[in-house]
C-alpha positions in Angstrom: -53.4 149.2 125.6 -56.9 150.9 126.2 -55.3 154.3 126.2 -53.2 153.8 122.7 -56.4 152.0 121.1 -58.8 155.6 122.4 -55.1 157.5 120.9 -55.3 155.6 117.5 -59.6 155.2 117.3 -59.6 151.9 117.0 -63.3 151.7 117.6 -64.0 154.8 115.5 -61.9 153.0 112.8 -63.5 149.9 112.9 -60.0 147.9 113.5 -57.6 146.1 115.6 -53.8 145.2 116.7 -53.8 141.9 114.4 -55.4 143.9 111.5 -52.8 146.9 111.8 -49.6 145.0 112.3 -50.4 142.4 109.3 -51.2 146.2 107.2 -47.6 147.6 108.6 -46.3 144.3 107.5 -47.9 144.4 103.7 -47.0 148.2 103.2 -43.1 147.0 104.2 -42.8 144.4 101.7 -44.8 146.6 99.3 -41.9 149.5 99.3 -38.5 147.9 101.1 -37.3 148.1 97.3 -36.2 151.6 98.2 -33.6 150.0 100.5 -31.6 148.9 97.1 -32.8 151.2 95.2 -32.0 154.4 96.5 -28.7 153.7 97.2 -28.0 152.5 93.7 -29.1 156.0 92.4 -27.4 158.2 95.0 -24.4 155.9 94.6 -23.8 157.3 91.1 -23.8 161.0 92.9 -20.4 160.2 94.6 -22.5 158.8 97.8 -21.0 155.8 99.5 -23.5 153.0 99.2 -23.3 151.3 102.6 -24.0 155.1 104.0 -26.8 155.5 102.1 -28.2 152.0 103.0 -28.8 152.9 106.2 -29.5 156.7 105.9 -32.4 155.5 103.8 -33.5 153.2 106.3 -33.4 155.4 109.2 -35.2 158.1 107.6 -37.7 155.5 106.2 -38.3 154.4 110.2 -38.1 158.5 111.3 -40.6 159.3 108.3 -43.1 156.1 109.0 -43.3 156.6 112.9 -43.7 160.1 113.2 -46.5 159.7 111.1 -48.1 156.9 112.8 -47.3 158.5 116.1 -48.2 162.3 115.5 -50.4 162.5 112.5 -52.2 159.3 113.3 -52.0 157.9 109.5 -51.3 154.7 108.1 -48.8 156.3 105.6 -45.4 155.3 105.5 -42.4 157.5 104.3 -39.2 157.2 102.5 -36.5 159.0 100.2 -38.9 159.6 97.0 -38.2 158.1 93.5 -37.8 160.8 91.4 -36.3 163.2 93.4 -33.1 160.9 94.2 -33.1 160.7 90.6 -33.1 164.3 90.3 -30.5 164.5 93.0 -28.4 162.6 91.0 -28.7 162.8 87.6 -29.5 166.3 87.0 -28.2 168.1 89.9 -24.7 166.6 90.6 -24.4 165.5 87.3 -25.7 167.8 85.2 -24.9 171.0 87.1 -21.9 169.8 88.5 -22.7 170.7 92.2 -21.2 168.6 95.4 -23.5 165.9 96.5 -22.9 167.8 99.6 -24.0 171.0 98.2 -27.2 169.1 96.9 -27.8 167.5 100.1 -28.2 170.9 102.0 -30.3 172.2 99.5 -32.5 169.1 100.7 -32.3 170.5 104.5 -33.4 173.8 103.4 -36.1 172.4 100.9 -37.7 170.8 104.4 -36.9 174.0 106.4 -38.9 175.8 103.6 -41.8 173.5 103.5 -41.8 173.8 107.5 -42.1 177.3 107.5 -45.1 177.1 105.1 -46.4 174.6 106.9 -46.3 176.7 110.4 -47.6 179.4 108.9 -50.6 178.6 106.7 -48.9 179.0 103.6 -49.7 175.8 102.1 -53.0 176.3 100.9 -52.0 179.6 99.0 -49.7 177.4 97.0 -52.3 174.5 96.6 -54.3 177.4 95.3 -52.2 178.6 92.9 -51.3 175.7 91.0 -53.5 174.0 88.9 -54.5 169.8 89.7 -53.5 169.1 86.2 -49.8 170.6 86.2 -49.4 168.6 89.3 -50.3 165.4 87.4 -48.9 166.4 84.3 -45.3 166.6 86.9 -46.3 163.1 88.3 -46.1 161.9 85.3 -43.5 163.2 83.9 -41.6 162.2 86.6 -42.2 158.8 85.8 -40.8 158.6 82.3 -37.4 160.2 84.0 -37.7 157.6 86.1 -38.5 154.8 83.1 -35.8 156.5 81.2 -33.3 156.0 83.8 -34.2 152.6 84.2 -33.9 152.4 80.6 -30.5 153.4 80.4 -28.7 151.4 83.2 -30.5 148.2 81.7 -28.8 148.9 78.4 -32.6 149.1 76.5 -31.3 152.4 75.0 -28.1 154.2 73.9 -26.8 157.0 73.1 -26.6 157.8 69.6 -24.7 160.9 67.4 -27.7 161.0 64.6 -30.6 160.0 66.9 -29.8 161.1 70.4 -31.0 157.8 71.5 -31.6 154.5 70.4 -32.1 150.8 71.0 -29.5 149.2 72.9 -27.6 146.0 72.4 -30.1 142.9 73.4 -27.5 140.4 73.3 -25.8 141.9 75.9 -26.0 139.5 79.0 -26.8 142.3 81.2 -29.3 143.3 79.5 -31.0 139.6 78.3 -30.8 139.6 81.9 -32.7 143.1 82.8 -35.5 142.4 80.2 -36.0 139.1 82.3 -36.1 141.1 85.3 -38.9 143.5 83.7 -41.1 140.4 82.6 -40.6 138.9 86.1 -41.6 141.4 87.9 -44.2 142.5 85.7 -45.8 139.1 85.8 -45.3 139.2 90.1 -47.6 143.0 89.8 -50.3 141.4 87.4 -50.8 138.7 89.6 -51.1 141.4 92.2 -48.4 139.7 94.4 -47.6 142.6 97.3 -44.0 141.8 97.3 -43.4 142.1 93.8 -40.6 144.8 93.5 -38.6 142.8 95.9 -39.2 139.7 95.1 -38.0 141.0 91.8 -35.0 142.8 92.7 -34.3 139.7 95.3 -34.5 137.1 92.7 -32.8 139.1 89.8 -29.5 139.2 92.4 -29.5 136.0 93.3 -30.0 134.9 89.6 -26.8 137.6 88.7 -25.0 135.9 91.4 -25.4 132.2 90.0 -24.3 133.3 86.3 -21.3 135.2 87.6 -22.8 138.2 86.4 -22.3 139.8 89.6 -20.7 138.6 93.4 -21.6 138.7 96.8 -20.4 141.1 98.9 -21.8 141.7 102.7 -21.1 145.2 103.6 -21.2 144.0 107.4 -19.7 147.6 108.0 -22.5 149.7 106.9 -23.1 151.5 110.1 -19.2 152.2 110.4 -19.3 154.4 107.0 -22.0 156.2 107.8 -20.6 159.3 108.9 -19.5 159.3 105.5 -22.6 161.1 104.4 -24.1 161.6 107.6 -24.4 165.2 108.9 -22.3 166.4 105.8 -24.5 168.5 104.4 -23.2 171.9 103.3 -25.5 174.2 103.9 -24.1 177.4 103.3 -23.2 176.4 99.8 -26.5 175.4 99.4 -27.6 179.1 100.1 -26.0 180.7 97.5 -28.7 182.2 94.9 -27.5 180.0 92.3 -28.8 177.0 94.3 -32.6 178.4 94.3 -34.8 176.9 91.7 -32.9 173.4 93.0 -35.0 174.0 96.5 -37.6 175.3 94.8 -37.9 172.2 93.1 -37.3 169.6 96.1 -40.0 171.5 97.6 -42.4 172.1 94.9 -42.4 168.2 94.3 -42.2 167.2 97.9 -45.8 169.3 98.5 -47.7 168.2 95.8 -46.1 164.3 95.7 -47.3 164.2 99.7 -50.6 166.0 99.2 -51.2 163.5 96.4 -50.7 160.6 98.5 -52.6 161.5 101.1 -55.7 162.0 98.6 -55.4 158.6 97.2 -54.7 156.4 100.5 -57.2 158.9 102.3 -60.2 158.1 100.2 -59.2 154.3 99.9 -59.3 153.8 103.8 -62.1 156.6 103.8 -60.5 159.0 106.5 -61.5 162.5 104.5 -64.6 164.0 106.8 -67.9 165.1 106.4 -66.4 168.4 104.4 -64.5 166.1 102.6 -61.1 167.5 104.2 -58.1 166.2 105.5 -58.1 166.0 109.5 -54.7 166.9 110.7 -53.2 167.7 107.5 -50.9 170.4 109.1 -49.5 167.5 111.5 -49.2 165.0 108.1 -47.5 167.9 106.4 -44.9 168.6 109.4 -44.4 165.5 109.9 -43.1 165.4 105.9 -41.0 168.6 106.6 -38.9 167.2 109.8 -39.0 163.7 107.6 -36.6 165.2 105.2 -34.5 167.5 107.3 -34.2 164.5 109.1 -33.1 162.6 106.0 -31.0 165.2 104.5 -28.9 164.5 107.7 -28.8 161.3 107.5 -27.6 161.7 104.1 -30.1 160.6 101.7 -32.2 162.6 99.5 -35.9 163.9 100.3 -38.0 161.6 102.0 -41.6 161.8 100.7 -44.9 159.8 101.7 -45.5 156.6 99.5 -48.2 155.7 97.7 -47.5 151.9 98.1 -49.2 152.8 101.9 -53.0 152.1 99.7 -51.1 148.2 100.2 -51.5 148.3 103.8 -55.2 150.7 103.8 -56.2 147.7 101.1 -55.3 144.6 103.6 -57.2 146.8 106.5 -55.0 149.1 108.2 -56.5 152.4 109.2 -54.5 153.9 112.1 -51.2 155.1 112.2 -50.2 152.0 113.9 -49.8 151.0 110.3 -47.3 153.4 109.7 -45.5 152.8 113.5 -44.8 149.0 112.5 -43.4 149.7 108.5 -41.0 152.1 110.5 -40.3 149.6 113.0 -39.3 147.3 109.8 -37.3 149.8 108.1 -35.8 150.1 111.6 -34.6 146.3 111.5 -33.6 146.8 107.7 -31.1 149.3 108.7 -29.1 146.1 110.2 -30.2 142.9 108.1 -30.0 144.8 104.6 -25.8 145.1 104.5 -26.0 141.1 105.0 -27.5 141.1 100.7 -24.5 143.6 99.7 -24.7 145.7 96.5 -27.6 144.9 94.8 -25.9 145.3 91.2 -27.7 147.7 88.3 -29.2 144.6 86.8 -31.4 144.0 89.4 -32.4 147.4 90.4 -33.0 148.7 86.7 -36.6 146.7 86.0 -37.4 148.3 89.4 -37.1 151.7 88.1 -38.8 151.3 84.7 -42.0 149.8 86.4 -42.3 152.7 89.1 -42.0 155.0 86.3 -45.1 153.2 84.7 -46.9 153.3 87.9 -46.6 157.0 88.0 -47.2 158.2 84.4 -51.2 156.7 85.5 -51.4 160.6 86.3 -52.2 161.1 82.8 -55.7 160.0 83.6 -55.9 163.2 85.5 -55.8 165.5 82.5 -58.1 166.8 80.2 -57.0 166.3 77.1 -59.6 167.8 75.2 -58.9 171.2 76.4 -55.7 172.8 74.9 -55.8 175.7 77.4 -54.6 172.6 79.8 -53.8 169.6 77.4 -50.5 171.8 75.8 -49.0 173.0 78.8 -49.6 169.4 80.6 -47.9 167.7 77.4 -45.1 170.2 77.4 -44.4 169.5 81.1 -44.5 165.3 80.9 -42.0 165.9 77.4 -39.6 168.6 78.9 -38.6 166.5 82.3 -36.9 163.6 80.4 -35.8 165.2 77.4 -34.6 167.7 79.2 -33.2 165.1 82.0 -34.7 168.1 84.6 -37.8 168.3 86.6 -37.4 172.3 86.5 -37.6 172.6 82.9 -40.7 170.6 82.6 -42.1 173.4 85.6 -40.8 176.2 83.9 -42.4 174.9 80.5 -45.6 173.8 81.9 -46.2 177.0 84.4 -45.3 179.3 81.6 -47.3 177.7 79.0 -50.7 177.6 81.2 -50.0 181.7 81.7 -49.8 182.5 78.7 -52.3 180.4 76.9 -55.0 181.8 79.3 -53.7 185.6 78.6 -53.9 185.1 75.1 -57.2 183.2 75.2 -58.5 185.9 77.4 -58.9 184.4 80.1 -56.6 186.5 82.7 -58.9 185.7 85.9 -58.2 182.2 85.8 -54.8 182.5 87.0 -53.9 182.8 90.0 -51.6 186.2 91.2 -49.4 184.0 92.6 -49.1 182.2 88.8 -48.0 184.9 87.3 -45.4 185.9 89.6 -43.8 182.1 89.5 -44.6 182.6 85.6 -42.6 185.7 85.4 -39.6 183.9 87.3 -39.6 180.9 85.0 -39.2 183.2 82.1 -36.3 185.6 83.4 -34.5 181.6 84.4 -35.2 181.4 80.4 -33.8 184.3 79.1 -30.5 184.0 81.6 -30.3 179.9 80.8 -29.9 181.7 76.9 -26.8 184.2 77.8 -25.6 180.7 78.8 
């Protein structure tokens, strides 16, 4: 016990088993939405949703204790909002590709951000892109998300004349989904840790009692499986025309992680004297083999959460933290079949209040500058109008290039800019011929 105390600086850290375990626990409760979650999304790619139920939860344990174990952080890890959403809506949807297609692009988005990892590239990248296209992505992100959340509720619907509108209230499902959003909005202003699943718990069980959904175990989740696991197609996912969708898991991946680690970091005060990172290069491997790892097990790319600040906030510092919310998700993996499909109605709330979580970003932008303001607008509009998170990129990188060549201003972009600039504009001009 001495040697694993010295391993995790327990004294330097100012902390101790009871302290770390009761932090693992809070951080659990804060994210084990994800378990119902994620599978409802991936389950309108094709994806069986027992599979995905426990591919989720054994990356989620993979993620979280690699991280406690190597990196020595109290940052869990799990597939990422957003990016499932990506996976599903625009990328097997909206292109059309094979969720087994999409799935190897995930492998080689982790391979990629390995390989930069390894060798140093990372900070070139962190370099090039300005803090406030990151947040302006964040953001953006999180009205996809919203939107999403939107939809399956019912709030909006289509429209020929509009595009969108309001949807029909008197729907039961959706009476039902606005309850959901007030409930669990109430649980996160009374700052209850738990209140995602509470939500999503209660909104089931309340489905359940008006008939408005039934209960179905899915005691054989572990037997379908290898109905997504190690199905990956990786050589389709090679072909050229898959590139800007690894490009994107792995431009999102980066930035999502290194944003996480900035915000837990500084709340449980582990940044050093030079205000850096220790061990970032272990963090950031541990992220890469996370979603390799995940896009195995068949789920989409496995990020570090930002619900980990829970656990930093009730006084976990060490990676212990991390070790026992992967030792949770490890138990999930066999009590979660025993709820069964958690149905849209319960899961939809869920989604619109992470996406309202991450649009805070915003606060990260200067909004009194148009050289930044424009191109950060353009990025958070493009993403869910556009239902793609490469479109808001392309917008967003191209429009910070050329504002600051036509302002002048040429030395404030990096070379590495221009060259991603120059890429997003050829995907223009061939997206056109299309």
């Amino acid at each position: 016990m001495r040697r694993l105390e010295a391993y995790f600086e327990f004294e330097a850290l100012g902390t101790d088993w009871r302290t770390e375990v009761l932090a693992g626990f809070t951080t659990f409760l804060t994210m084990a939405y994800i378990i119902f979650v994620n599978p409802s999304i991936l389950r309108e790619a094709g994806m069986n949703v027992g599979a995905v139920t426990t591919a989720t939860c054994l990356s989620a344990a993979f993620g979280s204790m690699l991280m406690g174990a190597l990196a020595r952080y109290p940052i869990a890890l799990a597939p990422g909002m957003g990016l499932n959403a990506y996976f599903t809506y625009a990328v097997v949807q909206g292109m059309g590709i094979p969720w087994q297609v999409a799935l190897g692009a995930v492998f080689l988005s982790g391979v990629a951000f390995l390989l930069l990892t390894m060798f140093g590239l990372r900070q070139l990248i962190l370099a090039a892109v300005p803090a406030e296209l990151n947040a302006a992505v964040a953001s953006g992100i999180g009205l996809f998300i919203a939107f999403i959340g939107l939809k399956n509720a019912g709030l909006v619907a289509a429209n020929a004349a509009t595009l969108v509108t309001i949807g029909n209230l008197r729907d039961p499902n959706t009476a039902l989904a606005v309850f959901g959003l007030l409930l669990i909005a109430a649980l996160m202003a009374w700052g209850v840790p738990a209140a995602m699943l509470i939500g999503i718990l209660s909104m089931s069980a309340l489905a359940l009692a008006l008939g408005m959904a039934h209960w179905s175990p899915r005691v054989e989740n572990w037997q379908v499986w290898p109905e997504t696991a190690f199905r990956l197609d990786v050589a389709g996912a090679a072909h050229i025309g898959v590139a800007e969708i690894i490009f994107v898991f792995l431009f999102v991946d980066l930035f999502d992680n290194l944003g996480t680690l900035v915000g837990v970091g500084k709340k449980a005060g582990l940044f050093d004297s030079a205000n850096r990172i220790p061990r970032i290069g272990r963090i950031l491997t541990t992220d890469s083999l996370a979603t390799i790892w995940g896009s195995l097990a068949g789920t989409s790319t496995v990020v570090s959460y930002i619900e980990s600040a829970a656990g930093v906030a009730a006084g976990g510092r060490s990676g212990v933290t991390a070790i026992v919310v992967g030792a949770l998700f490890l138990a999930a993996a066999f009590l979660a079949p025993l709820f069964g499909a958690i149905p849209t109605v319960a899961t939809s709330p869920a989604l619109i209040l992470v996406g309202s979580l991450m649009v805070s970003h915003v606060k990260e932008i200067d909004w009194q500058d148009p050289l930044i303001a424009i191109p950060a607008f353009l990025t958070i509009l493009a993403i869910p109008l556009t239902f793609s998170i490469a479109n808001g990129l392309a917008f967003g990188f191209t429009a910070y290039t050329l504002l600051r060549v036509a302002r002048g201003r040429f030395g404030e972009v990096n070379w590495l800019l221009y060259i991603l600039t120059a890429l997003f504009i050829l995907r223009f001009v061939y997206l056109g011929r299309g």
